[in-house]
N, C-alpha and C positions, 0 to 999 in steps of 0.2 A: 644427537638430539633426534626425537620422532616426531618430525611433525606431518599431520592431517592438514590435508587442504580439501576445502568443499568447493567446486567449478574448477572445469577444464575450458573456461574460456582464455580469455586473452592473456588476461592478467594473472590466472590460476596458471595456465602452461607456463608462462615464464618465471611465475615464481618456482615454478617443478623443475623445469630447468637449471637455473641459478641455484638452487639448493641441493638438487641433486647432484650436481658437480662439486660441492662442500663438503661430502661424504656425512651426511643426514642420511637417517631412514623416514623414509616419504611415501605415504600413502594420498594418491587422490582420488576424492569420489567425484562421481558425476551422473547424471540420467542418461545423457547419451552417450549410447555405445559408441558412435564415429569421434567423438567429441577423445573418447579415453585410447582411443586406437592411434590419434595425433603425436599421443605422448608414450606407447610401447615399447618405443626403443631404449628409451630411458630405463637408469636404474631404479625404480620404485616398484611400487603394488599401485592398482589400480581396485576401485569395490563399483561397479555398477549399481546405481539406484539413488534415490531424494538422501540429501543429508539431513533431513529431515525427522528420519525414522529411525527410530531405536535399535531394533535389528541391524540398518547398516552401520551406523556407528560403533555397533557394538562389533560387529565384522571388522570393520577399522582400526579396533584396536583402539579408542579412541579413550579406554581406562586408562593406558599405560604412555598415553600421549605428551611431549611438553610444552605442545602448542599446536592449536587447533585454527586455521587461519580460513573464514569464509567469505569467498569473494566471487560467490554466481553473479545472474545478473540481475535476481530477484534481492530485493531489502530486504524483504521478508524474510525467505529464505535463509538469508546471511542473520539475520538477528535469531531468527528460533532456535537454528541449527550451533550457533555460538551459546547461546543459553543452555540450551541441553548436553553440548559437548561440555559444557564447563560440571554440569549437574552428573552427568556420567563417567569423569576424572581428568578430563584435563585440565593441564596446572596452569597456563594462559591462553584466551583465546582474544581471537581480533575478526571483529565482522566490518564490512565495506558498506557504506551506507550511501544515499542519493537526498536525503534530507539532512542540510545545511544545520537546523535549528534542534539537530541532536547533538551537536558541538559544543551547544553551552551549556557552562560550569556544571549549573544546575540538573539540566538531563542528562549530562554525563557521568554526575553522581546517582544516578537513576538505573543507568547502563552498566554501571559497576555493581552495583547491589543484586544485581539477577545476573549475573558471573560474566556479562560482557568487560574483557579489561581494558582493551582499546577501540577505537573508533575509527575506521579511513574512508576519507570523504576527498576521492579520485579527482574533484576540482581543484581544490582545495593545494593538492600536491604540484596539478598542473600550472595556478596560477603563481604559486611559490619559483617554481622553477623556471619561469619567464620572468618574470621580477628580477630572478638573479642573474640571467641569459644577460640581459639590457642592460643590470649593474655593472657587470663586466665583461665588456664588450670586447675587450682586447682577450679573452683567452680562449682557450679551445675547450675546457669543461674547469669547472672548479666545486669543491663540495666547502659549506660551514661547518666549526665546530666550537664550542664553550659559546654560543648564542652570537655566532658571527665575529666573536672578539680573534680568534684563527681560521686561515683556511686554506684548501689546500688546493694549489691550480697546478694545471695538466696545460703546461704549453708546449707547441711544436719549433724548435729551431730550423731557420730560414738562415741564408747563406749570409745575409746582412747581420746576423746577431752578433753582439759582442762577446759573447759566449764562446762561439764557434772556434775550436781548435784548442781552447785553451782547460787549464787542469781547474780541478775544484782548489786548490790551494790557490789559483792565481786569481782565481775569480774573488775572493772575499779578501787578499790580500792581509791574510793572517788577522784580522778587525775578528774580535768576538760580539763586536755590539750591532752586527746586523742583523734585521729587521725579519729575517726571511733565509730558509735554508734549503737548500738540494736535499730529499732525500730519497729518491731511485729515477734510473732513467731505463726506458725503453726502445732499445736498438734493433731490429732485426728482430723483433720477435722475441727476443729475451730483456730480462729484468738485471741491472745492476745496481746496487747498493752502491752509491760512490764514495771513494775514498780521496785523499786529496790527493794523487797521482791519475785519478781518472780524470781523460779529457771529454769536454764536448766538442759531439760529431754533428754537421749538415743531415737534419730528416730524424734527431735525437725526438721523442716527448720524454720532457722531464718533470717531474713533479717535486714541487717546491711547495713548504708550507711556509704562511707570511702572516704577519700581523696587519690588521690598516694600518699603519704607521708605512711598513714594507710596500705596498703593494705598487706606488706610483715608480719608487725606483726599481722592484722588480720588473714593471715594465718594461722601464728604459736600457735596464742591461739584459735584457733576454731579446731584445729588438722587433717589441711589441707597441703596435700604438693603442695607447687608451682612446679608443673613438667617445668623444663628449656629443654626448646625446641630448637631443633640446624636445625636438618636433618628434610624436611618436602616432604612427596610426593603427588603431587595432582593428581589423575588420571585421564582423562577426559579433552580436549581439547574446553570446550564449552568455551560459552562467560563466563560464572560464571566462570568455571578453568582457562581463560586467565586471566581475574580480580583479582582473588584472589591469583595466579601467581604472578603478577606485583606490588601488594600491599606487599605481605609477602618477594618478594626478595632482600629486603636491610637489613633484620631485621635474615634473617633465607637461610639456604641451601636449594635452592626448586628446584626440579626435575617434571616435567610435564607430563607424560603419556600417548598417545596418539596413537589408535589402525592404525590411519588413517597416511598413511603417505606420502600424499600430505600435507595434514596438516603439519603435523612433522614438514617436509623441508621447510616451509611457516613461521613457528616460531623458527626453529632453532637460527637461527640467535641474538632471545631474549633471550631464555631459553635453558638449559640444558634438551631435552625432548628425552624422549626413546621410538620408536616405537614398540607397541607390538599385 
């Protein structure tokens, strides 16, 4: 796949990164020169100059593009330069945005009609992925998938698991009606696909996909406590801490933190927030 990316910041390099080890062809643009010299040793092309302008894009290669991804740290930038890559050939584009209230339905279908095809609003992801941090508190990483009805958790075996030493046959006890399955573990730096003769080792991550139905027992046999979470403090009054505020407070005790106290008095009214 060719994909263009416009900004060599934070979130540009690392998506150059992750992709360029995918064996993608990857061009990224950028204005500054130090900014593109960050990311040199990588497998990609590099175009100096505004993604902005027709000439660079057209240097970019960005007719023969199958995704054109803009993530500077200007809005601006990321929406004209998405409109125009889509207007000069490429077949999906995705710009990063900083206004919340281009999300809805309505401007979204707004954003699609002048070639923008997705929208990423970087709070948005962040408060998503704290919501899920605190849902599940016992694992070490877990991803959703079919709208959370599956998912897939990355847990570390500790000496106390019941796991530990025994084979994937012995674990499930030949039962086909469970909840939740092994399926790779990572030992030493390598990947095993487990079979039923492979055992669990001490310092194993294994990754198991589970159903919610699954999830309480795979706790308890992988030798995980589900910490039940009541009182939650979030500190910090930004957009992420109002988000993830207003998500976790029907579910959990949450108190807001807030050094600023115009702010404070400006959300009081929502939240239980203490000025400090």
């Amino acid at each position: 796949m060719k994909i263009v990316i416009a900004g060599a910041g934070e979130v540009g390099t690392h998506l150059a990164k992750m992709l360029s080890n995918e064996n993608h062809d990857i061009v990224v643009i950028d204005p500054e020169e130090k900014n593109l010299k960050g990311i040199d040793n990588l497998d990609l092309l590099t175009v100096l100059g505004s993604a902005t302008s027709f000439n660079i894009l057209k240097e970019a290669d960005i007719r023969r593009s199958d995704l054109f991804i803009a993530v500077t740290h200007s809005e601006d930038t990321n929406i004209t330069s998405a409109m125009l890559g889509k207007k000069l050939g490429a077949k999906k584009t995705i710009a990063r945005i900083d206004n919340k209230e281009y999300l809805f339905p309505s401007n979204k279908e707004y954003f699609e009609s002048v070639g923008i095809d997705h929208l990423i609003y970087p709070e948005n992801i962040a408060v998503r992925e704290l919501v899920n941090l605190v849902s599940q508190s016992g694992t070490t990483d877990f991803f959703d998938f079919s709208g959370g009805k599956l998912s897939l958790f990355v847990l570390k075996l500790e000496e106390n698991a019941p796991l530990v030493n025994k084979t994937l046959l012995q674990t499930t006890n030949g039962s086909a009606n469970l909840e939740y399955r092994a399926v790779a573990i990572t030992r030493n730096s390598q990947t095993i696909i487990p079979r039923g003769v492979d055992t669990f080792k001490v310092n194993d991550l294994i990754y198991v996909i589970s159903s919610q139905a699954g999830i309480k027992e795979l706790m308890e046999f992988s030798g995980k406590e589900q910490i039940h979470i009541k009182n939650i403090m979030v500190l910090g009054g930004s957009r992420i801490g109002i988000g993830a505020a207003n998500q976790l407070e029907n579910k959990f005790n949450v108190k807001l933190v807030e050094q600023n106290k115009e702010k404070c008095f400006k959300l009081a009214g929502i939240w239980n927030i203490t000025s400090n």
